[in-house]
C-alpha positions in Angstrom: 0.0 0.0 0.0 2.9 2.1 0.9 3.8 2.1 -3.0 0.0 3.8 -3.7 0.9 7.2 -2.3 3.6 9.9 -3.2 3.9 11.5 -0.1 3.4 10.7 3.5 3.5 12.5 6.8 3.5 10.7 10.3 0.3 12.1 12.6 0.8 11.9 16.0 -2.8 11.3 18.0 -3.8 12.8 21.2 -5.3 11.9 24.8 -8.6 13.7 23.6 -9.0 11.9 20.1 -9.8 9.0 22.2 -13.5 8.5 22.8 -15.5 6.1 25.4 -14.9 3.0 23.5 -11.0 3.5 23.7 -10.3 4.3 20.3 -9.7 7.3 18.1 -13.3 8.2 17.3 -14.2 8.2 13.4 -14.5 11.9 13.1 -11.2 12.5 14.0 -10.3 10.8 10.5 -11.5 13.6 8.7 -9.2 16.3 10.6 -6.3 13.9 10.0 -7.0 14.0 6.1 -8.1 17.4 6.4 -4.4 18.0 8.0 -2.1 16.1 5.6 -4.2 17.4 2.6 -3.7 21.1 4.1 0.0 20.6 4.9 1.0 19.7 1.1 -1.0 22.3 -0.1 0.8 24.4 1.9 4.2 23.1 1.1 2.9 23.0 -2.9 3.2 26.6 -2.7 -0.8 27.1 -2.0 -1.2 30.7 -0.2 -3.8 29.8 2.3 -4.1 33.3 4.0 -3.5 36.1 1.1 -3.6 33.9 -2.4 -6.8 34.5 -4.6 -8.1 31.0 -5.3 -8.6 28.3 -2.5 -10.1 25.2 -1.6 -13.6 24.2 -0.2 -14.6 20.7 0.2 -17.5 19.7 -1.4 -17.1 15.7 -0.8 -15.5 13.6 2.1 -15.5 9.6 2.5 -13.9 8.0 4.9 -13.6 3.5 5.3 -12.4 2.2 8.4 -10.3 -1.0 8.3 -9.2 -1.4 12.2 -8.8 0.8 15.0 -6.2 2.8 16.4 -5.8 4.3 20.3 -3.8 6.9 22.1 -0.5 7.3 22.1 -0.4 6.0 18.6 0.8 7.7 15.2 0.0 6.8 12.1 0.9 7.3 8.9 -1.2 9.2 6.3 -0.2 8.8 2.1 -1.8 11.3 -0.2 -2.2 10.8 -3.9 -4.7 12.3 -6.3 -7.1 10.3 -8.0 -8.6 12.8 -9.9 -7.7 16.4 -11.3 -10.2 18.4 -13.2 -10.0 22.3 -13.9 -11.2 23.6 -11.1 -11.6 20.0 -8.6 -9.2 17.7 -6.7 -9.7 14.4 -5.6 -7.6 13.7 -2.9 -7.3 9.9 -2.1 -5.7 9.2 1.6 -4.5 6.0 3.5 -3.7 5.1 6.7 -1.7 3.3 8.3 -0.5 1.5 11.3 3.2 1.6 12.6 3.2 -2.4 11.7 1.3 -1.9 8.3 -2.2 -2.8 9.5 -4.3 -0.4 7.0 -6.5 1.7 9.2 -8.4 3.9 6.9 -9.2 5.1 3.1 -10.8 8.1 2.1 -10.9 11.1 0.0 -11.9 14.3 0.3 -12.6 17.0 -3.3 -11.8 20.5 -3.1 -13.1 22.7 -5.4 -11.2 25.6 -6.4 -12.9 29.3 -5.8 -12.0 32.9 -5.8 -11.4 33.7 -2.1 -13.6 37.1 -2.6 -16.3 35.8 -5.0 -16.3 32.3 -4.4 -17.0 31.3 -8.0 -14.7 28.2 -9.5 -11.7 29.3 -10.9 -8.5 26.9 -12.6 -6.5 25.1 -10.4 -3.3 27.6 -9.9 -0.8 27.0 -12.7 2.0 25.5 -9.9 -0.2 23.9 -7.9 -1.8 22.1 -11.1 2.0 20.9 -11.2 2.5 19.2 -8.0 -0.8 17.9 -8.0 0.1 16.3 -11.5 3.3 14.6 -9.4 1.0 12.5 -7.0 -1.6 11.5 -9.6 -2.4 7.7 -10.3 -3.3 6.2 -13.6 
């Protein structure tokens, strides 16, 4: 599975991700693949606080394999499954220290104008990166 993504990033979880059953609680999933997506953008070049087109999720999915419990890290692979003019479909894994896949899910940004929020193109470098971690 390891081989499916193009770029990983170890996530640490905390006491409070934990719920009643022992376990990090399925919402916290979507923070986790909201993180890692946010984080490449981020180091893609994305200007989250002054650049003129940015991200809103219109679509998240999440599949949960096996659980995972406090003080555990996993680790989260991003590729893109899909890349249209103005959309993204991120696809994210998760996984275990030993392997054991936790989770699969994606989440699709659409890209707007951060005034107008209409759809504009993906940005020109960002289209580039994105290009790097897409799968046939």
């Amino acid at each position: 599975m390891r081989e499916d993504y193009g770029y990983w990033q170890r996530i640490p979880t905390r006491w409070s991700d934990n719920d009643v059953y022992g376990h990090v609680n399925n919402v916290v999933h979507y923070a986790f693949m909201d993180t890692l997506i946010n984080t490449w953008l981020i180091e893609s070049g994305l200007d989250i606080h002054h650049g003129s087109a940015i991200g809103l999720c219109v679509e998240s999915h999440c599949n949960y394999r096996s659980s995972l419990s406090f003080p555990d890290a996993m680790d989260a692979g991003l590729r893109i499954g899909h890349l249209g003019r103005s959309s993204v479909r991120y696809e994210v894994g998760f996984l275990a220290a030993d392997g054991t896949v936790i989770a699969e899910g994606h989440f699709v940004h659409v890209f707007v104008d951060r005034t107008t929020r209409k759809p504009v193109e993906v940005p020109t470098g960002l289209r580039g990166a994105m290009a790097g971690l897409l799968v046939a």
